[in-house]
FIDRENPA-147552 format. One record per residue: x, y, z of N, C-alpha, C in turn; residue in three letters. Coordinates in steps of 0.001 Angstrom, whole numbers, plus 500000, padded with zeros to 6 digits. Layout:
BEGIN
XYZXYZXYZAla/...
END
This chain:
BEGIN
106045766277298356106486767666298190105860768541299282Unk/106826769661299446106195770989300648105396771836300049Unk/104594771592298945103900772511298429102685773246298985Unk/101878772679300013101035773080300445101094773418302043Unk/102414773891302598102523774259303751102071775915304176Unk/101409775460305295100650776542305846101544777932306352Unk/101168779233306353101666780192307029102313779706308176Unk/101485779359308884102372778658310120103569777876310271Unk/103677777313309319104907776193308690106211776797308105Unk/105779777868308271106585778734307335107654779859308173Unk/108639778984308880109172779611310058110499780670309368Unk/110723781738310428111825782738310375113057782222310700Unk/113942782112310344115380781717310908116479782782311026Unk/117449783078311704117997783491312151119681783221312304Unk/120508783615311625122055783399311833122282783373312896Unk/123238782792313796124125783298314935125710783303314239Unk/126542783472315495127852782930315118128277781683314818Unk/127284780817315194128027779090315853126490778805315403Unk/125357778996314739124004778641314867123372779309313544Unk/122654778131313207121156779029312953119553778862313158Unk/119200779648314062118126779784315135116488779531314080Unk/115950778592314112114611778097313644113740778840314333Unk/112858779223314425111835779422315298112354779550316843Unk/111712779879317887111977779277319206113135778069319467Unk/112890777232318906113294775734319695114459775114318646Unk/114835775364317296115384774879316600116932775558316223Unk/117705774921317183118787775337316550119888774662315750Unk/120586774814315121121217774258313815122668774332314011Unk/123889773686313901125026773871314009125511774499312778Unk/126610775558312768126661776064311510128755776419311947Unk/129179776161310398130590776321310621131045776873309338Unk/131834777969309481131638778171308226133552778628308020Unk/133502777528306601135053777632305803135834778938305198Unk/135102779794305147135689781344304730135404780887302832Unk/135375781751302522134954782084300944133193782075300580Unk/132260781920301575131190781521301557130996780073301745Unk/131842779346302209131527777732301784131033777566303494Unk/129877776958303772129164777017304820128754775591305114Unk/128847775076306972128592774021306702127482773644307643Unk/126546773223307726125183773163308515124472771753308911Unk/124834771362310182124147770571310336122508770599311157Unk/122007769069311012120337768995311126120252768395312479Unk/119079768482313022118098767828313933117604767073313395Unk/117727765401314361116960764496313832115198764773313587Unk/114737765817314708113144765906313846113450767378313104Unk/114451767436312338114094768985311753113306768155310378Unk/111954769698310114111431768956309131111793770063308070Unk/110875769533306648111434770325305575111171772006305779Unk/110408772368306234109982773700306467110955774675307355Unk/111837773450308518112634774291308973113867774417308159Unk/114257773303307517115302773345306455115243774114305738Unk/114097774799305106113566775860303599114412776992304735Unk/113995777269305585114171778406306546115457778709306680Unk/116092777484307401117724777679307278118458778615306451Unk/117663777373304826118550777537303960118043778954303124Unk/117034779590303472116758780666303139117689781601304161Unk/117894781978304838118481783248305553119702782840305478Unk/120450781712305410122016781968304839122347782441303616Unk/121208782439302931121597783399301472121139784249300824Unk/120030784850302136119169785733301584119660787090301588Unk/121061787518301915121435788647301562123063788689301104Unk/123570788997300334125069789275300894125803788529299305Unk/127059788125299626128035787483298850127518785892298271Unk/128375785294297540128234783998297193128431783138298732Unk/127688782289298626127649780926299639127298779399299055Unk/127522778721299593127357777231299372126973776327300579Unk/126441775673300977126012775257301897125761773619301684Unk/126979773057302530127345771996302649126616771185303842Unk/125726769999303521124726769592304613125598768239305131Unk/125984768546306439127044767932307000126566766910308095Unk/126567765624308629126207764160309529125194763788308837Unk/125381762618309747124101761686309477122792762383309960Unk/122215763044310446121539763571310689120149763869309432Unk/121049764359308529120260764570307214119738763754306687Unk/119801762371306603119891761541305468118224761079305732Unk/117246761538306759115819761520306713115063762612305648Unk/116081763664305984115583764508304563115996765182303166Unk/116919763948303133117848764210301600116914763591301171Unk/116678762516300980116045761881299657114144763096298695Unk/114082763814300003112982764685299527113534766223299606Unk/114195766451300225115309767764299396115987767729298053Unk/116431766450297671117363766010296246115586765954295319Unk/114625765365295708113673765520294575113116766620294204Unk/113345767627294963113228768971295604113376769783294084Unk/114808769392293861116166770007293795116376771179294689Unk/116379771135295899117129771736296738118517771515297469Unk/118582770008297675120111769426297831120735768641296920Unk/121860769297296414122268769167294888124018767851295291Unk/123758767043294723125090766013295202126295766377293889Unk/127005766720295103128421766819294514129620765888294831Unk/130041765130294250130699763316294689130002762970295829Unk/130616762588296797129947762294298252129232762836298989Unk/128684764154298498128514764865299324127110765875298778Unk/126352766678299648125064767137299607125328768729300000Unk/125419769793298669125539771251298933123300771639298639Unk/123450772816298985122528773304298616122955774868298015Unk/122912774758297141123321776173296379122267777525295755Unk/122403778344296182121086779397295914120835779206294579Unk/121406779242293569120439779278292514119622778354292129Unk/120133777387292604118755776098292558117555776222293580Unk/118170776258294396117146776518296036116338777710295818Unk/116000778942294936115743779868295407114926779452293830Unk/114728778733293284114097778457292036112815777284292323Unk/112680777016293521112017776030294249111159776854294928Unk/109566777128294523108757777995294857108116777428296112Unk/108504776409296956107745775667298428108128776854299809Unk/109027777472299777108905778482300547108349779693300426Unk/107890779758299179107556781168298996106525781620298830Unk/106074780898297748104482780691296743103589780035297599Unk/102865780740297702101313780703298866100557779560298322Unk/100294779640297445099464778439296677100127777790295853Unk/101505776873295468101314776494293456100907775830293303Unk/100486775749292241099691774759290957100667774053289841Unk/099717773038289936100399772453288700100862773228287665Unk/102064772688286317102174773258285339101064773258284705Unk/100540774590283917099329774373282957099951773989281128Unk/098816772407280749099232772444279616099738773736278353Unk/100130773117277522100853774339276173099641774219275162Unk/098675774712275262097550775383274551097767776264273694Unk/097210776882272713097432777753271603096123778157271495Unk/096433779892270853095061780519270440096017781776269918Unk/094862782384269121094927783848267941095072784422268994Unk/096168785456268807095949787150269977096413788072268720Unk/096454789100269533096605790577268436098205790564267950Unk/098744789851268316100354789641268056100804788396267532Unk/099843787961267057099947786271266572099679785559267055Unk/100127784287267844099294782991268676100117783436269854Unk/099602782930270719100136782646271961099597781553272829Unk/099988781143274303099922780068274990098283780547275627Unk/097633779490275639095902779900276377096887779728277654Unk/096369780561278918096706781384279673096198780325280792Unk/096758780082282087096136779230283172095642780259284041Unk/094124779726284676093608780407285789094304781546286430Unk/093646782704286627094449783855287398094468783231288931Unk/095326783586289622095264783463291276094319784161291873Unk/093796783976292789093326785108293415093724784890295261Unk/093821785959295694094382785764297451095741785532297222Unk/096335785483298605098246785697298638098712784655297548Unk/099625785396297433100485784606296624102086784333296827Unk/102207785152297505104056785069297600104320786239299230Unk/105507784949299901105725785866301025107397785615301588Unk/107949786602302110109519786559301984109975787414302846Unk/110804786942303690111226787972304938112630788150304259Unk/112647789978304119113471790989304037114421791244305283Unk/115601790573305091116750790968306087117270792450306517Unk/116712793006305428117785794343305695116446795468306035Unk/115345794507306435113928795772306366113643794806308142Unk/114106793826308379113581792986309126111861792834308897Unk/111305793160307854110012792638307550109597791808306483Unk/108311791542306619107973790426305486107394791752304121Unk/107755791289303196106559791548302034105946790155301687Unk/104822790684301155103521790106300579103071790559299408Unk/102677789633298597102247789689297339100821789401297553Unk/099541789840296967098192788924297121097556789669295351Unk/096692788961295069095989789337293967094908790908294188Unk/095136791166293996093900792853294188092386792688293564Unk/091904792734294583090233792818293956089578794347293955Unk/088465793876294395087707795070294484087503796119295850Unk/087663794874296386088410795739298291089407796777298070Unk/090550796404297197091079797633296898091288798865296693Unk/089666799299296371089443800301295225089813801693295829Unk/089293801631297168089761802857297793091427803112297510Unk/092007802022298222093306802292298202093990802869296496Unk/093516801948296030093938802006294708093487803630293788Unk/092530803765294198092131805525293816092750806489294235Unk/093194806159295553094082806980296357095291807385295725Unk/095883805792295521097126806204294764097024807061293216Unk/096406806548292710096279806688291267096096808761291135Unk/095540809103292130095507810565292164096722811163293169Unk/097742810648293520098607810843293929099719811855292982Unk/099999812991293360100480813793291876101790813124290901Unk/102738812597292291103866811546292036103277810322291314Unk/102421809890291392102396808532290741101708809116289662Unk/100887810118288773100165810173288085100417810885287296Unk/102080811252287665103005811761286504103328810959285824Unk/103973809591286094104371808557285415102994807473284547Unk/102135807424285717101158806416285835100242806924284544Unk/099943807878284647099251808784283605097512808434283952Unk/097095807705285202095545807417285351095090808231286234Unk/094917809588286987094211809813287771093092810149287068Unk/092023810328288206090587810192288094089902810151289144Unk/088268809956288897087094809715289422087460808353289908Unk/086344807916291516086650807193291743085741806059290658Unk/084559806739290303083953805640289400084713805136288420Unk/085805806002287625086541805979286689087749804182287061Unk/087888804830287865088773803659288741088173802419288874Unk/087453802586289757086117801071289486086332800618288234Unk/085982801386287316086305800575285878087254800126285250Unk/088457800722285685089329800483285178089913799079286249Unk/089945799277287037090284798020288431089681796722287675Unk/087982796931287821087243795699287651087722795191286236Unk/088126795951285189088469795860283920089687794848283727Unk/090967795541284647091880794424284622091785793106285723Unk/091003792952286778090675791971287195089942790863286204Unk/089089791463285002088625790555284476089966790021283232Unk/090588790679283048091685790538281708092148789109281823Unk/091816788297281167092741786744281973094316787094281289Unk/094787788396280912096097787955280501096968789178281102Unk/096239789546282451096796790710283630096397790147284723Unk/097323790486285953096999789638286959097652791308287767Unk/096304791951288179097047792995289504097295792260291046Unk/098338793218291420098533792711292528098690793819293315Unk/098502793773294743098856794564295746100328793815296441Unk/101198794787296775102302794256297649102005795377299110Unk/102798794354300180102227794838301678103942794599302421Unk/104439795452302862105468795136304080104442795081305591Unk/104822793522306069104370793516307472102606794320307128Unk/102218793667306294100912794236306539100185795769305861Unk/101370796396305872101126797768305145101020797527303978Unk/099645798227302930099620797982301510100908799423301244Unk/101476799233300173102374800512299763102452800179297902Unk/102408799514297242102184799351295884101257798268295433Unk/101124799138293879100363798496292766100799797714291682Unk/100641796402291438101832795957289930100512795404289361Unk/101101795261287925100109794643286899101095793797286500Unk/100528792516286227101717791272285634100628790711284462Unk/101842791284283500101095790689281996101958789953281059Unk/101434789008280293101883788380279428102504788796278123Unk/103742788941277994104185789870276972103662789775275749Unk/103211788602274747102872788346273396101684788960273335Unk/100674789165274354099350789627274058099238790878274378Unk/099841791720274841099830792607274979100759793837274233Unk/100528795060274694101243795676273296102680796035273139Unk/103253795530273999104845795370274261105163794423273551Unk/104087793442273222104156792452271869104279792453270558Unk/104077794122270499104208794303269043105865795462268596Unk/106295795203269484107346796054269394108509795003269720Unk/108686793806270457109388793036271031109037791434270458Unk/109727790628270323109253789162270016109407788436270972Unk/108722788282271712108385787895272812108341786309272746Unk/109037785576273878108911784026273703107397784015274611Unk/106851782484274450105222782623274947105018782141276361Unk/106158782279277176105746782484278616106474784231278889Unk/107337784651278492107814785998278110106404786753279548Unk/106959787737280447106072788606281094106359789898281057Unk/105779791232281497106064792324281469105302792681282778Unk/105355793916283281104704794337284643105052795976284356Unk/104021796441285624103842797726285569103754798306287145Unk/104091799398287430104616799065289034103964800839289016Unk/103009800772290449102747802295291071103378802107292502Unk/103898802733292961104479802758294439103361803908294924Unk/102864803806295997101471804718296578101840805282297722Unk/103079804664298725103105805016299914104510806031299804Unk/104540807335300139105901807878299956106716807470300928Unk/106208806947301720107282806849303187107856805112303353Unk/107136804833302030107739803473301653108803802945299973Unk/109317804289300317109897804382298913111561804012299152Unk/112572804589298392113895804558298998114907803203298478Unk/116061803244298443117014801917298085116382800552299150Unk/116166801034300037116331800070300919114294798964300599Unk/113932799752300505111850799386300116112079798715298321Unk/112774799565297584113122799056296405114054797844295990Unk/115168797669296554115455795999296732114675795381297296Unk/113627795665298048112915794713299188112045794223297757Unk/111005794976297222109975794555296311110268794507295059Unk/111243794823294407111536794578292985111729793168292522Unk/113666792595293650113604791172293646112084790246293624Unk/111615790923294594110449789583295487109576789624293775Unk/109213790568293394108189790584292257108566790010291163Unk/109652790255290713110611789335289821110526787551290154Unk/111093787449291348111257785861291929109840785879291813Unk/108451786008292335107163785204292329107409785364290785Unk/107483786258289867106688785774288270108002784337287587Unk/109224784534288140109949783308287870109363782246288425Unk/108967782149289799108901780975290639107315780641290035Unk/105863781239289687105191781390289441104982780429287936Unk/105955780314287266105616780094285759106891779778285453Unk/107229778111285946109249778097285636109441778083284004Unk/107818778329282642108854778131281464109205780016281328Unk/108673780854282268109049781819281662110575782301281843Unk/111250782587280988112547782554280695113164784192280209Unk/112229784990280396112437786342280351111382787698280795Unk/111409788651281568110595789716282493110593790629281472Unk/110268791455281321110302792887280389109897794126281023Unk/110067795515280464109145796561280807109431797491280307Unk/108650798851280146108573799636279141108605801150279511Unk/109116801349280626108686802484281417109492803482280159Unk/108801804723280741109211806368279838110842806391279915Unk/111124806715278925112697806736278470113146807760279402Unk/111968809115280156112452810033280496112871809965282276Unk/112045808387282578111971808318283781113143807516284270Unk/114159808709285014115907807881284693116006807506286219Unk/115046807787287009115583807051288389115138805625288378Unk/113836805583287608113386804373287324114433803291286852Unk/114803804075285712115779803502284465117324802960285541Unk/117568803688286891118766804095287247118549802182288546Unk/117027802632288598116854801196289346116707799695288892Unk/116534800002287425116239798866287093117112797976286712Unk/118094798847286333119667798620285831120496797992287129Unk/119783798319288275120398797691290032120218796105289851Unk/118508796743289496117682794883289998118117794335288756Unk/119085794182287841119443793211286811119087793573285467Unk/118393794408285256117498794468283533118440795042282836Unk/118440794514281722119112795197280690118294795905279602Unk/119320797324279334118906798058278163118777797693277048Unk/117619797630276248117512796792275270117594797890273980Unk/116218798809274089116462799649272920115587800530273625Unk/115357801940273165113757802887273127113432802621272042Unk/111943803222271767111130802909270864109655803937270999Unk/109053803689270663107919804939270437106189803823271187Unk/105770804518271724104523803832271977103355805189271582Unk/102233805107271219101632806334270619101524807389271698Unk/101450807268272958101889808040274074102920808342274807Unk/103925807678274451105002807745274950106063807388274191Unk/107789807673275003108907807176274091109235806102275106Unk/109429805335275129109878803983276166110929803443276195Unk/111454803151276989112871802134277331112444800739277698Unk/112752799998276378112338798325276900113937797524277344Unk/113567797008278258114321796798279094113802794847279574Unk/114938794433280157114945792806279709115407791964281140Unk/115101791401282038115835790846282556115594789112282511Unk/116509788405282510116708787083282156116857785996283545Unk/115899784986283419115872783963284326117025783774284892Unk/118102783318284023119304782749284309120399783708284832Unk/120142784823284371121110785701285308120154786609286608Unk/118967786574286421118360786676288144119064785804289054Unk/118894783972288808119196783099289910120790782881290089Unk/121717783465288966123354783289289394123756784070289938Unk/123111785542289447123521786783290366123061787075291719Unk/121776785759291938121446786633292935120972787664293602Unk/119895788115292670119605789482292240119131790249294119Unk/117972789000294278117125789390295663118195789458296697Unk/119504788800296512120624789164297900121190790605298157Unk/121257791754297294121420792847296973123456792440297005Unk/123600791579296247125148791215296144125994792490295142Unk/127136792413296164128293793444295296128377792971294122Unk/128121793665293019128396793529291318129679794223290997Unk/129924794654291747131496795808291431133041794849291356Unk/133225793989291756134316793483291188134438792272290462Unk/134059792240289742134218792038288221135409790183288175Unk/135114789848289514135385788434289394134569787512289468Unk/135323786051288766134259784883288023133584783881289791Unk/132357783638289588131641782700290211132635781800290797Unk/132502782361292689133625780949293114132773779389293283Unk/131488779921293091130835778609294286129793778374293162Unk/130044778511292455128673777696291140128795776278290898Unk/128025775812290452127822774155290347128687773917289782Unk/129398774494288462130390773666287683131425773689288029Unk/131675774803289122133146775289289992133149773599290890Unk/132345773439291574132377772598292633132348770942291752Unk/131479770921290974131549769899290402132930769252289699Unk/133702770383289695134894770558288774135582770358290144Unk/135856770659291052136918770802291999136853769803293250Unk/135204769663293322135069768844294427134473769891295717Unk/135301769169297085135203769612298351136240770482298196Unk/136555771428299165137751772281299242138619771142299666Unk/140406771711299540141091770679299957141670771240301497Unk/
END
């Protein structure tokens, strides 16, 4: 497996008309059938890292695609793409289709780890799963087509604190956020959820710039747990945006998807995201409804009235959520597995 490939390994690719451009030196034959059905051939030394690459920027933005891996060329790295599940066989033949491929955390996820066993213990909401090691350092990285930059995910420590105070007294964020304060105040509260094993903060960075704050928590143990029945990989998150000049449609598809995909790619039994933001906060409400979540109900929290809100594994990876794909016409999946499996090759 590509699980432990280095930053370096981890190359940019590039569409052409007739190509798609690897790094410097790697170029790829590419032909493409009209409807999204795409056909790509390999270099005898292309290795898996340039393949992740490929097959990442033909579908990292836009409409449905399918990507048909075409000569002999391939057949050095099918047998560890198919264990992958990244190259999916359809009769004779080897597609790679985004919702499988983009569920395969080797391009993305900085570190993974094994699955952690299904453990049990008492929480304030009934039992839940004992919790595996928090991460700490990067965790997730993904080049944004329509920003031409990378975001970054990393765990937030205590280096933070400045930044993180900064924001938190920001008048915009501390309308919603409801924490400004002292910076000592902050310290405590920072070091507080760094120690939580069932919150994991994170800083996100475009190209290097820090610009937000998320908290990723486990829905059953926490108090979104007592309002919701939460299955026991079930997550919820909490999001400060700090930088104003990193705000906007275009910064908000960039980091919503990506934060979503690491807690999917992160933990494959979790099978549903959550969140609870103020019922009153409707641009929020107006975005979340973009990135996929559904309206579930409001409800009362002792400080607030909240909108819990839902988005689901299985319709993140069909829709496509991170491609920022047209949802507006209201026709069925041309290029899904059971379409192709059902039909074959085009004729």
């Amino acid at each position: 497996m590509a699980f432990d490939m280095l930053l370096a390994d981890r190359p940019v690719a590039r569409r052409t008309e007739r190509n798609v451009q690897v790094g410097e030196s790697v170029a790829l034959p590419l032909t493409d059938a009209g409807g999204g059905r795409l056909g790509l051939r390999a270099t005898l030394d292309l290795t898996v890292a340039q393949a992740l690459a490929a097959f990442e920027t033909l579908s990292a933005e836009g409409g449905e695609v399918a990507i048909r891996l075409e000569g002999a060329e391939w057949q050095n790295l099918l047998p560890q793409l198919s264990v992958m599940g990244v190259a999916m066989a359809v009769s004779a033949e080897h597609w790679v289709l985004p919702v499988a491929f983009w569920q395969v955390p080797d391009r993305w996820i900085m570190h993974p780890t094994p699955p952690w066993p299904t453990l049990w213990q008492s929480g304030p909401n009934g039992r839940h799963p004992v919790r595996p090691p928090k991460p700490v350092g990067a965790l997730y990285r993904r080049h944004i087509p329509w920003l031409d930059q990378h975001i970054e995910l990393r765990a937030a420590d205590m280096g933070d604190l400045e930044t993180f105070h900064r924001w938190q007294n920001n008048p915009r964020v501390a309308e919603f956020f409801e924490e400004a304060g002292t910076l000592e105040e902050h310290r405590t509260t920072l070091q507080s959820v760094i120690n939580d094993p069932h919150v994991l903060p994170v800083i996100g960075s475009l190209d290097g710039r820090d610009f937000g704050y998320f908290e990723l928590y486990w829905a059953r143990e926490n108090r979104i747990g007592g309002v919701y029945d939460a299955d026991q990989w079930d997550r919820g998150w909490h999001v400060l945006i700090g930088e104003d000049a990193l705000r906007g449609a275009d910064c908000v598809t960039a980091w919503m998807p990506s934060l979503m995909h690491y807690m999917f790619l992160a933990e494959p039994r979790t099978q549903a995201l959550m969140g609870e933001p103020k019922a009153s906060h409707l641009k929020q409400l107006k975005n979340l409804g973009r990135g996929g979540f559904a309206h579930v109900r409001d409800f009362d929290f002792s400080h607030k009235r909240a909108t819990l809100v839902r988005l689901e594994r299985q319709h993140f990876f069909e829709s496509r959520i991170w491609a920022r794909p047209d949802t507006g016409q209201g026709q069925p999946l041309a290029l899904s597995l059971t379409k192709l499996l059902g039909t074959g090759t085009e004729k």
